[in-house]
C-alpha positions in Angstrom: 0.0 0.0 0.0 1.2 3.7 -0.5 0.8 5.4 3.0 1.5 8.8 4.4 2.5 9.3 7.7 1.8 13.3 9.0 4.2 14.2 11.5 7.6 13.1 12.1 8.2 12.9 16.0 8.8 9.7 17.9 5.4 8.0 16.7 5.4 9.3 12.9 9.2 8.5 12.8 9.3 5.3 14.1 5.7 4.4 11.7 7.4 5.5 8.5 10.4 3.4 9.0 8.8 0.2 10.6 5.7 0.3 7.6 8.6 0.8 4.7 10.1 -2.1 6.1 6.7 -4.1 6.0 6.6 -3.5 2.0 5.2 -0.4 1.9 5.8 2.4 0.4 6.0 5.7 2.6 5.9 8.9 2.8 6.6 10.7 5.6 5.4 14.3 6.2 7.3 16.9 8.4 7.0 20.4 7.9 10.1 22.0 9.9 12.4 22.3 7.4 15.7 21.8 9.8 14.0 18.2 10.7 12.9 17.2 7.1 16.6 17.7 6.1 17.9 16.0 8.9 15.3 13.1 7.8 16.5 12.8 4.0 19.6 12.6 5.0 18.7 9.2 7.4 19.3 11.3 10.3 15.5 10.7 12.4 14.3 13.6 14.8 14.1 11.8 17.6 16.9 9.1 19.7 15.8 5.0 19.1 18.8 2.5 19.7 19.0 1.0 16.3 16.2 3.8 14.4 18.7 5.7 12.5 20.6 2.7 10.9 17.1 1.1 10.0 16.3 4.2 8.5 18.8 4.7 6.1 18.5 0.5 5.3 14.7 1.7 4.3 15.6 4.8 2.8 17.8 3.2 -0.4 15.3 0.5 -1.2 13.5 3.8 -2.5 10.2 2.3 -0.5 10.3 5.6 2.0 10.8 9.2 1.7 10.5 12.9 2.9 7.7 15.9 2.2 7.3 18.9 3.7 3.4 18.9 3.2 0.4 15.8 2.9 -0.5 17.3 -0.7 3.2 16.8 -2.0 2.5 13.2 -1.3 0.2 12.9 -4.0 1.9 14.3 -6.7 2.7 11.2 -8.4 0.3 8.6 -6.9 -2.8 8.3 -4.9 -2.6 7.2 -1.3 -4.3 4.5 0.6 -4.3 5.5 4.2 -3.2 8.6 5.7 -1.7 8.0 9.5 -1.5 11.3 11.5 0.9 11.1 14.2 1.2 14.8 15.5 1.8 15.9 19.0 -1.0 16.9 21.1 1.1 18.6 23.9 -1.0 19.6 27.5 -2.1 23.6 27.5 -2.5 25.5 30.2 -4.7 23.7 32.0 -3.8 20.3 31.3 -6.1 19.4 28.5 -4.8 17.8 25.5 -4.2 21.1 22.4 -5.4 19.7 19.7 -4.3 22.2 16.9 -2.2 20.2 15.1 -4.5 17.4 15.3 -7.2 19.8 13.5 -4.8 21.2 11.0 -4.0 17.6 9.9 -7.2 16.1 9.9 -8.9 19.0 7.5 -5.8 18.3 4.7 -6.3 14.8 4.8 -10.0 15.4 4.2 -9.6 17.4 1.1 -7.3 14.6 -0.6 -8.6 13.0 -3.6 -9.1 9.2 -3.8 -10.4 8.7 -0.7 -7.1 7.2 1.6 -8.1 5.3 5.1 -8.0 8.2 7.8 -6.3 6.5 10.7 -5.8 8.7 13.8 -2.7 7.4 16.2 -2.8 10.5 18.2 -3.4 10.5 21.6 -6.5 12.3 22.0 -9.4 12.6 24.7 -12.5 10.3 24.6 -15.1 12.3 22.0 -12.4 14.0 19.7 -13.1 11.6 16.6 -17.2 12.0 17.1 -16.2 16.0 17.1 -14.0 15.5 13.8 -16.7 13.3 12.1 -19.5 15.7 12.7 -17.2 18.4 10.9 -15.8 15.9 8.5 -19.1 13.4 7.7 -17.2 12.2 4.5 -15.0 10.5 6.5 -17.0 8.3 8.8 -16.8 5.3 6.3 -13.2 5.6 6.1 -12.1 6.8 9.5 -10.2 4.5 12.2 -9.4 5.7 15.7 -5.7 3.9 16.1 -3.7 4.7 19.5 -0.6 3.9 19.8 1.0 1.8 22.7 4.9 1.8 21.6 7.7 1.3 24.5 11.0 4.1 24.2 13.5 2.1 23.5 12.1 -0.8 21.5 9.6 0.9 19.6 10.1 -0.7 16.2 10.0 -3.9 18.2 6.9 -2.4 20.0 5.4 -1.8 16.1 6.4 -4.9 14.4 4.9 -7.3 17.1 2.9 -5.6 19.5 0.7 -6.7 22.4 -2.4 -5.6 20.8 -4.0 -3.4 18.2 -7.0 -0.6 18.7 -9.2 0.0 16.1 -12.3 2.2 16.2 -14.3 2.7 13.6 -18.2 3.5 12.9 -17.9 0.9 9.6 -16.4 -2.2 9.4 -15.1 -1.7 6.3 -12.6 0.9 8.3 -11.1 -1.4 10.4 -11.1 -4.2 7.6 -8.6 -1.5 5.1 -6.5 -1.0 8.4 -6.1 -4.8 8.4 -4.8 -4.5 5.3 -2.3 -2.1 6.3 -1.3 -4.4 8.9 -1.4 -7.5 7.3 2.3 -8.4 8.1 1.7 -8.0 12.2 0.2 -10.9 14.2 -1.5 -9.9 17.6 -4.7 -9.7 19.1 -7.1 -7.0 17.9 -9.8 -5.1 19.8 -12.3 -3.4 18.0 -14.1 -0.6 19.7 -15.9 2.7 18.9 -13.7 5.7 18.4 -14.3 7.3 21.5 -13.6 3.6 23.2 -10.3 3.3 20.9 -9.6 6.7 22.4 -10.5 6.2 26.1 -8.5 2.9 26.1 -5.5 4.8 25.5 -6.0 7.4 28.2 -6.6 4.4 30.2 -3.8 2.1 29.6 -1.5 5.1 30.3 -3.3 6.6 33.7 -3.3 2.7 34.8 0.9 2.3 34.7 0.8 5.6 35.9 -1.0 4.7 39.2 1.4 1.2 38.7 4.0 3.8 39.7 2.5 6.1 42.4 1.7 3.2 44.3 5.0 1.6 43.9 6.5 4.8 45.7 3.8 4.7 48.1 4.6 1.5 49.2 8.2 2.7 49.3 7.1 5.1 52.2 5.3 2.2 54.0 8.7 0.3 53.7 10.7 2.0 55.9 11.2 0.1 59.0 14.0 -2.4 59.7 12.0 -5.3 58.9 10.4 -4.2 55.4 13.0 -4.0 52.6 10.9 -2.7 49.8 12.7 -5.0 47.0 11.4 -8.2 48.5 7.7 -6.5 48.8 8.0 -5.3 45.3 9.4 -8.6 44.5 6.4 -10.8 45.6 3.5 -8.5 44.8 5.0 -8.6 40.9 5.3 -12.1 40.9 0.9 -12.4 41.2 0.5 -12.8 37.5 -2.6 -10.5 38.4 -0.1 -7.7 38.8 3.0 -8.0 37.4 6.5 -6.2 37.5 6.4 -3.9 34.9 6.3 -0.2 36.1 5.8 -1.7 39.8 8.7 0.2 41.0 9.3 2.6 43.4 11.8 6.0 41.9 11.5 9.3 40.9 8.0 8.7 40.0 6.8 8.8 36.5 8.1 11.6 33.8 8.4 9.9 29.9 6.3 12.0 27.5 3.0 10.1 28.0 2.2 9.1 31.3 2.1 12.2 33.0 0.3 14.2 30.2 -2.2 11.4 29.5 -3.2 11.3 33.2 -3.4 14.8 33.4 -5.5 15.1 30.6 -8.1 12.2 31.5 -8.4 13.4 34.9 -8.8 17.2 32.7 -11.8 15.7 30.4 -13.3 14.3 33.5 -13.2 17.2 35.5 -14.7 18.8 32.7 -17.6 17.1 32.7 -18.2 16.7 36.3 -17.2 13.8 37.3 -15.0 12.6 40.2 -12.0 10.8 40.0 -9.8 10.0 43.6 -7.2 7.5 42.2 -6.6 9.4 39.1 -6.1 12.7 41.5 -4.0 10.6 43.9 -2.1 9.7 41.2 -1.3 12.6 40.0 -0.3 14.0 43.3 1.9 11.5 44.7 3.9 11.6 41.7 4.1 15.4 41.9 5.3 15.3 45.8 7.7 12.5 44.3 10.9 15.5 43.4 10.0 17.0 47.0 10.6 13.4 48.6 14.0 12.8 47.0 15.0 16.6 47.7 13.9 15.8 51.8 15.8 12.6 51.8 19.0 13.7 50.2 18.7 16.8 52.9 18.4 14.8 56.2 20.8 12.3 54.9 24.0 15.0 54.2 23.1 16.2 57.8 23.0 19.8 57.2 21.3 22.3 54.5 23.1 21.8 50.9 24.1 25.4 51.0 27.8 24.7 50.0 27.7 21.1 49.1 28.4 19.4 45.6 25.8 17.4 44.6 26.7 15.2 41.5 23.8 14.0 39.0 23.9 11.2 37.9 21.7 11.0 34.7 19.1 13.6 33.7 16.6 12.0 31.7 13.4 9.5 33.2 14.9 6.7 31.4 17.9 5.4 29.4 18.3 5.1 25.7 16.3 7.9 25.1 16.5 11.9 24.7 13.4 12.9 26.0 13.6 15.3 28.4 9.9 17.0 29.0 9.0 16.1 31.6 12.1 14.4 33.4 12.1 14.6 37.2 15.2 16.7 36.7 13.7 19.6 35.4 12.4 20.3 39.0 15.0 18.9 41.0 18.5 20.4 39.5 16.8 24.0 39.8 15.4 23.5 43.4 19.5 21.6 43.9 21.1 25.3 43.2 18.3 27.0 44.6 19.5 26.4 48.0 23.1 26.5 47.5 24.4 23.2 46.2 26.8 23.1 43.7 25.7 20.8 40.6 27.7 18.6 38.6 25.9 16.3 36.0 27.1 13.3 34.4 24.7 11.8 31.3 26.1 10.2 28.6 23.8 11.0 26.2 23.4 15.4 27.2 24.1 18.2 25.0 25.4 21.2 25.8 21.8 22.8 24.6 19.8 20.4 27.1 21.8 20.9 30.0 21.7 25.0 29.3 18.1 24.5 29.1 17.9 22.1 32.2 20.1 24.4 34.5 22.6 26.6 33.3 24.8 27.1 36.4 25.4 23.0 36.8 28.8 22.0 35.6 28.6 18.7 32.8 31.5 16.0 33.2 32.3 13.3 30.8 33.1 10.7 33.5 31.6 9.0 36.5 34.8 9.6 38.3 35.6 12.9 37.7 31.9 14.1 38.4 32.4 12.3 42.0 35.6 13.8 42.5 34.9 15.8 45.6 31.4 15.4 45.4 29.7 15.4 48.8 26.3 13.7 47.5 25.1 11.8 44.8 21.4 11.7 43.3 21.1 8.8 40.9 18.4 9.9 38.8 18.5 7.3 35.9 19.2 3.7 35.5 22.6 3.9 32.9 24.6 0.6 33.3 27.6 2.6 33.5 26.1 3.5 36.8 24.4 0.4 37.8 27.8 -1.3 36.9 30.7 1.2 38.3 32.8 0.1 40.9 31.2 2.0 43.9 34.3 1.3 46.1 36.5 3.0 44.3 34.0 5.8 43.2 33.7 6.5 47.0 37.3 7.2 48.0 37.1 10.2 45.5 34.2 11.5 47.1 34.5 14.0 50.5 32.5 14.8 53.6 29.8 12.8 54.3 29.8 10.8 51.1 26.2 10.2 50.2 24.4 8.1 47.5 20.8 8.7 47.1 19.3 6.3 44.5 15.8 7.4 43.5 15.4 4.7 41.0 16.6 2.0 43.0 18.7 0.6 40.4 21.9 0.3 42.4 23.1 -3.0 43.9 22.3 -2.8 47.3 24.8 -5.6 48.6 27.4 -3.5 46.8 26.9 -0.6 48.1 26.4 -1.5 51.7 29.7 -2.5 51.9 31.0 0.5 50.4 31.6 3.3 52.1 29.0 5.8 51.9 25.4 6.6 53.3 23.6 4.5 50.7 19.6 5.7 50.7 17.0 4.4 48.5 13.6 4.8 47.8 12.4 2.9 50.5 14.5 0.5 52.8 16.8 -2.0 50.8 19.1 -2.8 53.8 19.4 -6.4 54.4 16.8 -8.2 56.6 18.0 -10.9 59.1 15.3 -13.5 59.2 15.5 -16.0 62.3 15.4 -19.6 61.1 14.6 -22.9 63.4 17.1 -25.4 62.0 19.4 -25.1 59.3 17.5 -27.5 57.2 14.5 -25.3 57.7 16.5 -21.6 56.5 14.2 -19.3 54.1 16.4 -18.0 51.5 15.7 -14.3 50.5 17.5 -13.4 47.4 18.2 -10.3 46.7 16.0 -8.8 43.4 18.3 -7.7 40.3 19.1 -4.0 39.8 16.2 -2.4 38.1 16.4 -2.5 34.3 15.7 0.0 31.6 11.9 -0.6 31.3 11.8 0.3 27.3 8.6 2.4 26.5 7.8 8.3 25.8 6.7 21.9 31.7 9.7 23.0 31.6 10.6 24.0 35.0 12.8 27.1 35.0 15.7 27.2 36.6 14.4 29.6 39.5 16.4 30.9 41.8 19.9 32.4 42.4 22.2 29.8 44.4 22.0 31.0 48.1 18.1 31.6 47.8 15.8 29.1 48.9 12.6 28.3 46.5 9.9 26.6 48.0 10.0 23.1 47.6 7.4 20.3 46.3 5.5 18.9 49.0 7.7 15.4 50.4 6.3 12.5 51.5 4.6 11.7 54.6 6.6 9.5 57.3 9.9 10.4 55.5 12.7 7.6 56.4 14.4 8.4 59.1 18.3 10.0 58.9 20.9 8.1 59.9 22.5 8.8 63.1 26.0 9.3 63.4 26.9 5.6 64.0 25.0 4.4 61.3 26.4 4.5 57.8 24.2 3.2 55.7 20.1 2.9 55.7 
C-alpha cells in the first residue's frame, strides 16, 4: 500500500520506518524544514537505539521518503491510508491542544481518492465524534488507532505488538487497516472511536497509578524489617499484577504518562465527574521530586548550602533523549536554589539540554571525575555505566559525608552497603535478618536484580539564584528516618 504518515516525531518516525520495512511504500510528512533535512539525510528527529541505521537501510530500497506537506504526497500517486501522528502537547490547564490534530485532519480530508484516515494520536475520549461531525465524508473511512509503543524498542513495539486498537463506525474501516497491517500478528480489539480513544488514556493513567503506588509502598517500607525490594518482588510475581512499572523511583516523567493522566483526569473534571485515584495519582507523583530533595537533605546532615551534589543522569529513562518532563527539570533548579553546587554526568546530554535544564550546573564526561569531591550523589537514571561502576572505588574520590541517594533504585544494594558511603534508596533495601529454626529449615531471600531500563515516551525554569531558597514540592509523609552518626548506611 502507499501510506502517508503526517508528523515526524517519535510515533510518525518510528511508523514511517517500521511500515517501509513491511513493504510499503512511505511517505513521511514533516513540515520544519531543519528536521525534514535531517530526515532525507537518514538522520531521524528523535533518539531509538538501532532507528537511525534502520532508516537509512529503508531509505535506499526507494520504499520511503521525505515531504514537507500531505498534498506533495500525491503528486505522483494516490494514497491509501493517511496515518496522522502529530503531538498533542498539554495547555495551560492540562487538556490535550489539539491544533495540530485539526490542521491535519482537514488536509487529509480534502485529498482526492479517498485514503483510510487513521488517527494514532493520543486524544481525549469524543475528539473523533467531534472531527466526524465536521468531517461526515470520512465516517466510512475513519479509524481511531492509538498507539502503545515502548521508548526504547519501539520498532520492536510496532512490528509485534501486544495488541491493536481499532475504532471505527464501519467495518469496512477497520477491515482496510487490516490491510495495512497485514504483516503483524497480535490480538485485535475493535471498539468505537471514543472507546479506541478512552482505552489509550486508560492504559497510560493505569501504569501511571502502577508507579505512584509503587512509591507509596516505598514510604510504607521503611522500618528495619520491610526492605521494599522483597515487597516489590512478591506483589510482581501475582501474574494479576505484574512487575512492569511496579517500581518505586522518581516517580513517572516519559512524554506520555504524565500528560495522559493529566489530561483524562482534565476531560473528567470537565464534565463533572469525580475521579480520587486518578487525583492521587497525579499528586503522589508530583510530591515525588519533594521526597528525593527531603531525603537527600536529612541524609547530608545539614542544608546543601555549600555542598556538591553530583547528578547522575538527567533523563526519566535510558536510551532515550526525552527530556519534557524528566524529574530533573524540577529537581537540578530547586539543587542550586539552595546552594548546592551541581555537577551532571549523562552520557547521552548536549550542551543545549543541560543550558536549558540548569545553566549554572557543571557537565563532566566521566563518572569519576563528576564524583571527585562530590559530597552527595542523586542517581536519577538507570545507565549501566552507573548500575555497573565500581562504587568502592567511586567513593574514595568522594568527600564529607559521602552520600548516595538512589531514586530509582537501580543500584546493587549488597554492593553498596559495603562500600563506604550513606547509601539511601527509595524505601529501605538494607538487608533483613530472618530467624530460622534449624538449618535444614532456613528461608532463603534473594536479593532482586538492579532495576532494568523498562523500554517504552513543563519546563521547569531554573528559578532561583544559588544561596536563595525556593519553596520546595511537597515530600512524603513518614519520610525515612536519617541516619545517626553511627550508622552508615540505611
Amino acid at each position: 500500500m502507499r501510506a502517508a504518515v503526517v508528523g515526524q516525531g517519535y510515533v510518525g518516525v518510528t511508523g514511517a520506518v517500521a511500515l517501509a520495512q513491511q513493504g510499503h511504500r512511505v511517505v513521511g510528512v514533516e513540515q520544519d524544514w531543519e528536521k525534514l533535512a535531517s530526515l532525507r539525510a537518514g538522520e531521524p528527529s528523535v533518539f531509538e537505539p538501532g532507528l537511525a541505521e534502520q532508516m537509512t537501510a529503508v531509505l535506499r530500497t526507494g520504499r520511503l521518503d521525505f515531504v514537507e506537506e500531505l498534498p506533495d504526497a500525491v503528486v505522483s500517486d494516490p494514497l491509501d491510508a493517511v496515518l496522522i501522528c502529530v503531538g498533542t502537547p498539554p495547555a495551560a490547564d492540562g487538556s490535550a491542544n489539539l491544533s495540530q490534530v485539526l490542521a491535519a485532519i482537514d488536509e487529509a480530508a480534502e485529498l482526492a481518492g479517498d485514503p483510510l484516515v487513521v488517527l494514532k494520536s493520543s486524544v481525549p475520549p469524543g475528539t473523533s465524534d467531534m472531527l466526524l461531525a465536521e468531517y461526515p465524508e470520512l465516517r466510512p473511512r475513519f479509524v481511531c488507532n492509538p498507539e502503545f509503543l515502548n521508548q526504547g524498542s519501539a520498532l520492536d513495539d510496532w512490528h509485534a505488538p501486544a495488541r491493536i486498537v481499532a475504532g471505527a463506525l464501519h467495518p469496512e474501516a477497520v477491515d482496510r487497516l487490516r490491510d495495512l497491517y497485514r504483516s503483524v500478528s497480535c490480538p485485535w480489539v475493535t471498539s468505537t472511536p471514543a472507546g479506541a480513544e478512552m482505552i489509550k488514556y486508560a492504559s497510560n493513567a493505569f501504569l501511571a497509578t502502577k508507579i505512584s503506588f509503587a512509591n507509596e509502598l516505598a514510604r510504607l517500607c521503611t522500618g528495619p524489617d520491610l526492605n521494599i525490594d522483597h515487597v516489590i518482588q512478591g506483589v510482581g510475581l501475582d501474574p494479576r499484577i505484574g512487575h512492569a512499572l511496579l517500581q518505586p523511583g522518581t516517580g513517572y516523567g516519559d512524554s506520555c504518562l504524565p500528560t495522559d493522566t493529566t489530561a483524562l483526569a482534565r476531560w473528567a473534571a470537565d464534565r463533572g465527574i469525580a475521579t480520587p485515584i486518578l487525583d492521587a495519582t497525579v499528586r503522589t507523583n508530583e510530591q515525588q521530586p519533594g521526597a528525593i530533595l527531603r531525603l537527600l537533605k536529612e541524609s547530608v546532615g545539614t542544608d546543601l548550602c555549600g555542598r556538591e551534589v553530583a547528578v547522575l543522569g538527567v533523563r526519566y529513562e535510558p536510551w532515550n533523549d526525552d527530556l519534557r518532563a524528566a524529574p530533573s527539570r524540577t529537581l537540578l533548579p530547586l539543587l542550586q536554589g539552595l546552594g548546592a553546587g551541581v555537577r551532571v554526568w549523562d552520557p547521552g546530554l548536549t550542551p543545549e539540554e543541560l543550558l536549558h535544564l540548569s545553566p549554572r550546573a557543571v557537565p563532566h564526561t566521566t563518572l569519576a571525575a563528576a564524583l571527585s569531591g562530590a559530597d552527595a550523589v542523586l542517581v536519577l537514571t538507570e545507565w549501566p555505566q552507573v548500575v555497573e561502576a565500581d562504587w568502592a572505588d567511586l567513593a574514595t574520590r568522594m568527600r564529607g559525608p559521602r552520600v548516595v541517594i538512589d531514586a530509582k533504585n537501580c543500584l546493587p544494594p549488597a554492593a553498596l552497603h559495603r562500600a563506604p558511603v550513606v547509601y539511601r534508596g527509595i524505601g529501605n533495601r538494607r538487608p533483613v535478618s530472618l530467624p530460622v529454626s534449624s538449618p535444614a529449615a532456613e528461608p532463603t531471600l534473594t536479593e532482586p536484580a538492579p532495576t532494568q531500563p523498562i523500554a517504552r515516551d513543563t519546563a521547569c525554569p531554573d528559578s532561583a539564584a544559588r544561596g536563595s531558597a525556593p519553596s520546595e514540592p511537597a515530600a512524603m509523609d513518614a519520610p525515612p528516618t536519617a541516619p545517626g552518626p553511627s550508622e552508615q548506611v540505611r
